[in-house]
C-alpha positions in Angstrom: -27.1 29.3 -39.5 -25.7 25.8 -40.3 -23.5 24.3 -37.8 -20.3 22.1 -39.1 -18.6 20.0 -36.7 -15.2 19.0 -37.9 -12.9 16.1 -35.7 -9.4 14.7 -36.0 -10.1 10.8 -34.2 -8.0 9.8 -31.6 -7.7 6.6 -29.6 -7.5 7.4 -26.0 -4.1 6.4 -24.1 -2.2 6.5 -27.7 1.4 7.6 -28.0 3.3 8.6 -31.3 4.0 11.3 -33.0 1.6 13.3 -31.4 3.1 12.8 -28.5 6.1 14.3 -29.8 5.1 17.9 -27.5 7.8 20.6 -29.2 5.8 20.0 -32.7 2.4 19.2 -32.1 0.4 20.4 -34.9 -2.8 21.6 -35.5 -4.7 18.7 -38.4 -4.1 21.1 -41.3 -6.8 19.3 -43.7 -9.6 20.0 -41.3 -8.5 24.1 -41.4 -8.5 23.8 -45.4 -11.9 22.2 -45.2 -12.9 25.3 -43.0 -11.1 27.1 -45.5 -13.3 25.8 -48.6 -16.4 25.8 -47.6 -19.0 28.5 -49.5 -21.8 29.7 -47.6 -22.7 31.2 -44.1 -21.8 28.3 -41.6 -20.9 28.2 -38.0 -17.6 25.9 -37.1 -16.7 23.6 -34.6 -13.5 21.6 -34.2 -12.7 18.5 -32.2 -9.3 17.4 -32.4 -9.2 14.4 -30.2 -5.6 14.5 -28.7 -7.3 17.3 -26.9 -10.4 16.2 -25.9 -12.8 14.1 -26.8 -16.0 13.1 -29.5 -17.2 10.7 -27.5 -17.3 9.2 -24.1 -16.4 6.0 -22.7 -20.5 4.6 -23.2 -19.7 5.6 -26.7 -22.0 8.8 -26.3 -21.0 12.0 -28.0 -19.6 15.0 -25.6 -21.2 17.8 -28.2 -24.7 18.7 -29.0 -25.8 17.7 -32.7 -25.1 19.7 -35.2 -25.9 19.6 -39.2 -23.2 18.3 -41.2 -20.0 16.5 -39.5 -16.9 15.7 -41.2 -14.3 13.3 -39.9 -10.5 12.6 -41.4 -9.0 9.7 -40.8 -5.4 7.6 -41.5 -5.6 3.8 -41.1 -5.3 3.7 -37.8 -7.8 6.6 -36.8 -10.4 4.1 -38.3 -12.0 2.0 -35.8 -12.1 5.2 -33.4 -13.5 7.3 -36.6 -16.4 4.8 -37.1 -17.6 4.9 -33.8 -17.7 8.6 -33.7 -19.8 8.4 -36.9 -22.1 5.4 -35.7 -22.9 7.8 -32.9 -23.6 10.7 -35.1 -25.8 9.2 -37.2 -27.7 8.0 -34.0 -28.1 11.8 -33.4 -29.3 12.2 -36.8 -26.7 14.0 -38.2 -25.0 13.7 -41.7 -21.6 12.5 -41.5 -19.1 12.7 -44.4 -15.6 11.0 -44.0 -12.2 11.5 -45.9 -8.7 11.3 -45.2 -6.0 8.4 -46.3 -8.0 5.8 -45.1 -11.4 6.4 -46.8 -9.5 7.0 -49.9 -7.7 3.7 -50.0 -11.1 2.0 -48.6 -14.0 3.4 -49.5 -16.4 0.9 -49.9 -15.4 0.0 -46.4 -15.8 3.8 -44.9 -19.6 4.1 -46.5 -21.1 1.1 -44.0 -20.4 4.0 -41.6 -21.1 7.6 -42.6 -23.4 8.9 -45.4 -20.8 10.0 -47.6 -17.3 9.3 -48.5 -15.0 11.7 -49.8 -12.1 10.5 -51.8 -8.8 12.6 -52.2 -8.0 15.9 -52.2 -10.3 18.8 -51.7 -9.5 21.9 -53.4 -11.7 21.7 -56.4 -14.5 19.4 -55.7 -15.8 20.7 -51.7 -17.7 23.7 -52.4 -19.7 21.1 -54.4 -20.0 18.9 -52.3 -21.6 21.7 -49.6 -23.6 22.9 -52.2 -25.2 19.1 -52.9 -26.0 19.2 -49.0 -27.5 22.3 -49.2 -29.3 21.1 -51.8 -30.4 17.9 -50.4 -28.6 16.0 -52.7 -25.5 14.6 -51.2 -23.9 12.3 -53.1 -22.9 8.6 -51.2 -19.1 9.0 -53.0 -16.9 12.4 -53.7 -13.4 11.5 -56.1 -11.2 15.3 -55.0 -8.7 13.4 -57.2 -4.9 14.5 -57.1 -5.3 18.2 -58.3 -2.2 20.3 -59.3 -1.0 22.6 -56.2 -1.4 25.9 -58.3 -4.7 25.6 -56.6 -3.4 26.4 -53.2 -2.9 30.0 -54.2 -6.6 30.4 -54.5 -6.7 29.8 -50.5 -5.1 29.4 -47.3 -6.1 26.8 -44.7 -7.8 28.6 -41.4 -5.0 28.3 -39.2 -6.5 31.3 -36.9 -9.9 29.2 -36.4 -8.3 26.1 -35.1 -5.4 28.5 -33.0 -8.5 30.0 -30.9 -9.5 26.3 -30.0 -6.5 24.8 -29.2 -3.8 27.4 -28.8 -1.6 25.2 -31.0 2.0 26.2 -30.9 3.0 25.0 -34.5 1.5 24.7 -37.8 2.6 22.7 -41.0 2.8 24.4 -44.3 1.9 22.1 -47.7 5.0 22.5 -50.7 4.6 19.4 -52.4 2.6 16.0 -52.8 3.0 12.8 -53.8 6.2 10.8 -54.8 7.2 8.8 -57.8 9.3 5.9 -55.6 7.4 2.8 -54.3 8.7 1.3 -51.6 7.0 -1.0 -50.8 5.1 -0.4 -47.1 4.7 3.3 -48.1 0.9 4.4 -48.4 1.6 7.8 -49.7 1.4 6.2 -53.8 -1.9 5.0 -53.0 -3.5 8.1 -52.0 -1.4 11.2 -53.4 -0.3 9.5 -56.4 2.9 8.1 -57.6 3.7 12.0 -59.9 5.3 14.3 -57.7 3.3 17.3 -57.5 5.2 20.9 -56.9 3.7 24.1 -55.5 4.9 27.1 -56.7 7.3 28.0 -54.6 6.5 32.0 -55.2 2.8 30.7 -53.5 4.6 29.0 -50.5 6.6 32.1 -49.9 3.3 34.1 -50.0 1.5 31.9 -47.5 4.5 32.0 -45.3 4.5 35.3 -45.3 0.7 35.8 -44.5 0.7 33.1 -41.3 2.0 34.5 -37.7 2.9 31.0 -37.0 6.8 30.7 -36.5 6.7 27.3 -36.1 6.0 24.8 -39.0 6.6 21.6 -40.3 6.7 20.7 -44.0 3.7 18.6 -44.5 4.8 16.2 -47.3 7.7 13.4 -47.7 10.0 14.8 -49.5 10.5 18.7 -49.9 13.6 18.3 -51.9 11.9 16.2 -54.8 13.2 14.4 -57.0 15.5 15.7 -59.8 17.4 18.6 -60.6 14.6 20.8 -61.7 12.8 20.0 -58.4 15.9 20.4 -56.1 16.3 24.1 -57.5 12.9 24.7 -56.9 13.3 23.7 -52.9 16.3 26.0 -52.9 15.0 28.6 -54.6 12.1 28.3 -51.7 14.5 28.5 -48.5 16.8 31.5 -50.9 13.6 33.3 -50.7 12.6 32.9 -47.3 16.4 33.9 -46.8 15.5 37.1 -49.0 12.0 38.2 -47.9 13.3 37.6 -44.0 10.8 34.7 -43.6 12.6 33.3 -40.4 10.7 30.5 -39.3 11.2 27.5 -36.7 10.4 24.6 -39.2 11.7 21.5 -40.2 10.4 18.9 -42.7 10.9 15.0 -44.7 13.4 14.4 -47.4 16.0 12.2 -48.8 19.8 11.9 -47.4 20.8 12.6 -51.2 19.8 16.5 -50.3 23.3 16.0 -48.5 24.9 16.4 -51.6 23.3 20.0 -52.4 25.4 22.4 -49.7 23.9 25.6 -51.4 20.8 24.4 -50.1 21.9 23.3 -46.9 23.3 26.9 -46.2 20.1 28.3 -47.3 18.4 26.2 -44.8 20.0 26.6 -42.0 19.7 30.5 -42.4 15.9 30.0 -43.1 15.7 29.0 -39.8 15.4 25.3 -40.1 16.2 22.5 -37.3 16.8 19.8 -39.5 15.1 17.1 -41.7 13.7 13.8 -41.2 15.0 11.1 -43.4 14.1 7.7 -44.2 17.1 5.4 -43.7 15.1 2.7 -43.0 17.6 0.0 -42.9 21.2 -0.5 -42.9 21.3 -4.1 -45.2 21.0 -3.2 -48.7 19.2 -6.5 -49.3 16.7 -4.9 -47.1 16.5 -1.9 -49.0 16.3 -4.0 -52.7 13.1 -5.6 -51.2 11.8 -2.0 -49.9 12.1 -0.5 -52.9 14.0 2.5 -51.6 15.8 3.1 -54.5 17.1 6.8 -53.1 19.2 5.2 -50.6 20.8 2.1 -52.4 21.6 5.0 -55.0 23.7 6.9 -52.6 24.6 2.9 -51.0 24.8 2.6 -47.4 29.0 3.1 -47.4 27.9 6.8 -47.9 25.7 7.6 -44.8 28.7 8.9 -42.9 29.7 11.5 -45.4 26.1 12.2 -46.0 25.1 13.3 -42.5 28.4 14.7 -41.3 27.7 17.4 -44.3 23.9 18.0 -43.0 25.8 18.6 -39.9 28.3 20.9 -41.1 25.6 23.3 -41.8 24.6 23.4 -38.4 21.2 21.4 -39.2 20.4 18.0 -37.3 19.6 14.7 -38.6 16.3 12.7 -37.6 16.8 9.4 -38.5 13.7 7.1 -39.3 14.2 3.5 -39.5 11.7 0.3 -39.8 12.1 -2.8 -37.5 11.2 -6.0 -38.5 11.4 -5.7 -42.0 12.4 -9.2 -44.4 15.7 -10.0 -44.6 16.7 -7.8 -41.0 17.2 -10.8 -38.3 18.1 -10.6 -34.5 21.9 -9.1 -35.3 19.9 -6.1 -37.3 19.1 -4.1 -34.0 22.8 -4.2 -32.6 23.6 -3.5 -35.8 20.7 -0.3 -36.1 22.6 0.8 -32.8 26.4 0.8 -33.4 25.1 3.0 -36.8 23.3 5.5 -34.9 25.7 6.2 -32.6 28.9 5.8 -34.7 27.3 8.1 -37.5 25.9 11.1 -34.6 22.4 10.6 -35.4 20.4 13.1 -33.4 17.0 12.2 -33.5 15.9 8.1 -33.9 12.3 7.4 -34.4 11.3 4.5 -35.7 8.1 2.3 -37.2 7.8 -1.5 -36.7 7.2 -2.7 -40.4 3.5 -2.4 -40.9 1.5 -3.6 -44.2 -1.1 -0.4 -44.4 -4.0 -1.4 -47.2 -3.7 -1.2 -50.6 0.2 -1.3 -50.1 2.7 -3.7 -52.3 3.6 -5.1 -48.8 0.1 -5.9 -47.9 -0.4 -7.7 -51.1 3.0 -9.9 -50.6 2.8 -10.5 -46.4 -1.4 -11.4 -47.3 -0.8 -13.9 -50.2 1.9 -15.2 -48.0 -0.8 -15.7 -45.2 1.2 -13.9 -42.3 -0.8 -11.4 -41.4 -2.6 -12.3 -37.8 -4.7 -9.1 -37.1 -7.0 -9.3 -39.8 -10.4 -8.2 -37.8 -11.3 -5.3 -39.7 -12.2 -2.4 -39.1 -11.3 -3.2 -35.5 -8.1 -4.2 -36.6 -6.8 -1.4 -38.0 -6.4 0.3 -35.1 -2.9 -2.1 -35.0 -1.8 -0.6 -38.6 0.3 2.3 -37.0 3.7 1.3 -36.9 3.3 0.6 -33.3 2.5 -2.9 -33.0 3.6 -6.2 -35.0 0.5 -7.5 -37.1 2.4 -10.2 -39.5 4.3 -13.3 -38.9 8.2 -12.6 -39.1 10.7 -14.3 -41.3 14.3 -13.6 -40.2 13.5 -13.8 -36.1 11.3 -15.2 -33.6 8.1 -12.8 -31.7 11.1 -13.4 -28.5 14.1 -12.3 -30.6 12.2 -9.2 -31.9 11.3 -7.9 -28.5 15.0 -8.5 -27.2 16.0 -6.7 -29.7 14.1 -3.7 -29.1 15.2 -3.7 -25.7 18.6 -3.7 -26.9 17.9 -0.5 -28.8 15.8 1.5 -26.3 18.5 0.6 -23.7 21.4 1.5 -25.7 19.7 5.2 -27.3 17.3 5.9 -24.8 17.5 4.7 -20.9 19.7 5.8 -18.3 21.9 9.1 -19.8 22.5 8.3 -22.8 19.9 10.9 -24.7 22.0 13.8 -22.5 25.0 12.3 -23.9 23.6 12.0 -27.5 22.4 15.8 -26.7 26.4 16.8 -26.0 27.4 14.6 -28.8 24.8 16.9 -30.7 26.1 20.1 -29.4 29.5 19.4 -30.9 29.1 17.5 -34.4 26.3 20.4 -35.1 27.9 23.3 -33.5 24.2 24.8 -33.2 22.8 24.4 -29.3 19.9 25.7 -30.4 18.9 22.7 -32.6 20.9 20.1 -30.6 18.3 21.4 -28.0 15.4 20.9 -30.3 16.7 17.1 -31.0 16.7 16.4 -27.2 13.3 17.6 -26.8 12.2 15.2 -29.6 14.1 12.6 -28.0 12.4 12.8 -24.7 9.1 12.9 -26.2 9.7 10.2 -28.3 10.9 7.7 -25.1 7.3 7.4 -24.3 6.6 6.3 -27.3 9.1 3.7 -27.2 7.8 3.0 -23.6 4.7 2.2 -25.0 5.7 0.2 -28.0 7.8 -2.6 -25.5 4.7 -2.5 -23.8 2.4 -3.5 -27.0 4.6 -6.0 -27.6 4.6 -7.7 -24.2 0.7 -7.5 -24.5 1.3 -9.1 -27.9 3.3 -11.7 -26.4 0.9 -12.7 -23.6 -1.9 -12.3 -25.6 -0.4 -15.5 -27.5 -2.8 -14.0 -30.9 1.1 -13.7 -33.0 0.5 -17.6 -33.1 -3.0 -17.5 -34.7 -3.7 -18.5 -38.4 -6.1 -16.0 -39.2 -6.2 -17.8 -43.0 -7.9 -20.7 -41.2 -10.9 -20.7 -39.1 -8.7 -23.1 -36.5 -6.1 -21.2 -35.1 -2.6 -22.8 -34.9 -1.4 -23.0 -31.5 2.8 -22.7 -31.3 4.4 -22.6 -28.0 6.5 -19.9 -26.6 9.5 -19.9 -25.0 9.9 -17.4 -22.0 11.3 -14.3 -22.3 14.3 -12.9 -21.0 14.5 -11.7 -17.5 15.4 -7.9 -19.2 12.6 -8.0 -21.0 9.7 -9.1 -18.1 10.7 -6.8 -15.6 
């Protein structure tokens, strides 16, 4: 029988949203790829949060098998090539897909024998046939097919659950998204059309998973429109119906604020909350980001908007990007005073990060600020977690301050127990104040781990490099606050 290894990369020591420990989630493309594949073939997974591919030597920690198949976001990369180059040592054939092999593909095939491009629902049984055959193609294109597709199979959550014993799952509704704001990396790999799964199949594959916990696995469950919003509500009406109760929680936009049917529908469905971009508080800031959902609604309506989300007994994760053009030193004071005055529950955040391909990539690059610009080995800095461009609007000093100033004011001492109390009473719903507290904890580390990155940053003295030149520029520093070095 042929033996399939399949592995989710992972660098070692690595805190983000993994980390995040009440919704870690099983890599639901790897279970669809189990899912897909025709023929009589004997799986193994690898999931490296868990454990790992390969050891410290660079040796792998599993005996060769025939075919292995890696996915991989941006920052997965570096780690994902190694695993391959020492596959390949082995003799085995390695395929690679995933966001980052989409967007780089020509990049991805120094490494593995084939890359695969998109989505696979229609074109991977093909693929595995070619193998079979001995004819594997160097480059796969899934393309963007239409979610209808998904009714024809469900990913193998059981397989990976016997692994792993993971505790929540994430279901797929929709895919891409017709905005473009300008750091996001979803347009250039699930397309800028807005893709919608039946929502009579979603109910189906709820209804056929054990799993009570899940996540919605796309940006925006809500969509974009009327005829998409009454599709999400017609989703949660029927999970309300068929008695679908699930612990889940997903992405959208703050105008879903706006839609209380939906809200109460929700909330009854069993959900936590919803994770939603507000990214920054300066509308200048949003005009250069693209994000034309907020600056619709304008910024003067936030307060409204999440008091309603709260009003339906649902919680409010607030996502926001630090460093961005046109947000100097006063932003993260200013970041602070909105979180707390407007009772966000959950803040997570990403420092402003050019991923490839992206419209911000193309303006900080022919702008010459981008300093970390050794790739692959580079990428592994493209996760939201580290500065890799030259600010504008503040110094490397004044960025790190302000960071402080925001972990210090949300996070240290009591203040997530009093944000947890807060919770309790704008939400009147312990039980998903509770789950917001959980995710705050988790996320500390995180933030823990970010200061640190950018005191190694700091030290490292590489923020002052010209990368566009093969002399470096050196620029001195001036020493950081006391609060900051200790």
């Amino acid at each position: 029988m042929k033996k399939m290894m399949l592995i989710n990369p992972h660098k070692p020591g690595r805190h983000g949203e993994e980390s995040i420990t009440v919704i870690v989630q099983m890599p639901l493309n790897l279970a669809y790829i189990k899912a897909l594949t025709p023929g009589d073939w004997e799986f193994d997974v690898i999931d490296e949060n868990i454990e790992l591919a390969i050891d410290d030597n660079g040796e792998l920690t599993f005996a060769p098998v025939d075919l292995v198949c890696i996915t991989s976001v941006t920052y997965q990369s570096p780690r994902a090539y190694k695993i391959a180059t020492a596959c390949k040592r082995k003799g085995m054939t390695v395929i690679m897909g995933g966001i980052h092999a989409s967007v780089m593909p020509e990049e991805a095939s120094k490494y593995v024998d084939t890359v695969f491009i998109g989505e696979a629902e229609e074109v991977w049984p093909r693929v595995i046939k070619d193998f079979e055959a001995g004819k594997l193609k160097k480059v796969y294109d899934g393309g963007l097919p239409p979610l209808n597709l998904m009714k024809r199979v469900f990913p193998d959550r059981e397989f990976l659950r016997k692994k792993y014993n993971y505790k929540f799952s994430s279901i797929v509704t929709t895919k891409g998204c017709p905005n473009y704001c300008d750091f996001c990396s979803v347009p250039t790999f699930q397309g800028r059309k807005f893709r919608e799964r039946p929502y009579e199949d979603v109910l189906e594959e709820l209804a056929a998973t054990d799993y009570k916990g899940l996540m919605l696995a796309e940006d925006n469950f809500y969509g974009h429109g009327k005829r998409s919003n009454e599709r999400a509500r017609n989703l949660f009406k029927g999970m309300v119906e068929r008695n679908l109760q699930k612990d889940w929680l997903g992405f959208t936009a703050l105008n879903i604020s706006q839609d209380k049917e939906t809200l109460d529908y929700m909330a009854k469905s069993g959900c936590f909350g919803m994770l939603m971009g507000i990214e920054s508080t300066n509308e200048t800031v949003l005009e250069k980001m693209n994000k034309q959902v907020n600056l619709k609604l304008g910024t003067e309506s936030y307060y409204d908007c999440i008091q309603k989300i709260h009003d339906a007994g649902l919680v409010t994760w607030g996502s926001v990007v630090f460093g961005a053009d046109g947000d100097g030193k006063d932003s993260f004071k200013r970041m602070t005073d909105f979180i707390l005055e407007n009772n966000i529950d959950i803040l997570t955040f990403g420092i402003n990060c050019p991923f490839p391909k992206t419209q911000l990539y193309k303006r900080l690059d022919s702008e010459k600020r981008i300093f970390r610009k050794n790739y692959p080995d580079d990428w592994e800095y493209y996760d939201t977690a580290h500065v890799v461009h030259r600010l504008v609007d503040m110094t490397l000093e004044d960025f790190i301050e302000g960071m402080q100033y925001v972990y210090d004011h949300i996070y240290a001492g009591d203040n997530l127990r009093k944000r947890f109390r807060n919770s309790i009473k704008t939400t009147n719903n312990p039980r998903n104040s509770m789950f917001a507290f959980r995710v705050g904890s988790d996320w500390q580390q995180v933030f823990d781990q970010v200061l640190e990155n950018l005191r190694l940053l700091y030290d490292s003295g590489d923020y002052y490099k010209d990368y566009y030149k093969s002399n470096s520029v050196s620029v001195s520093k001036k020493p950081l606050v006391e609060s900051i070095t200790t």
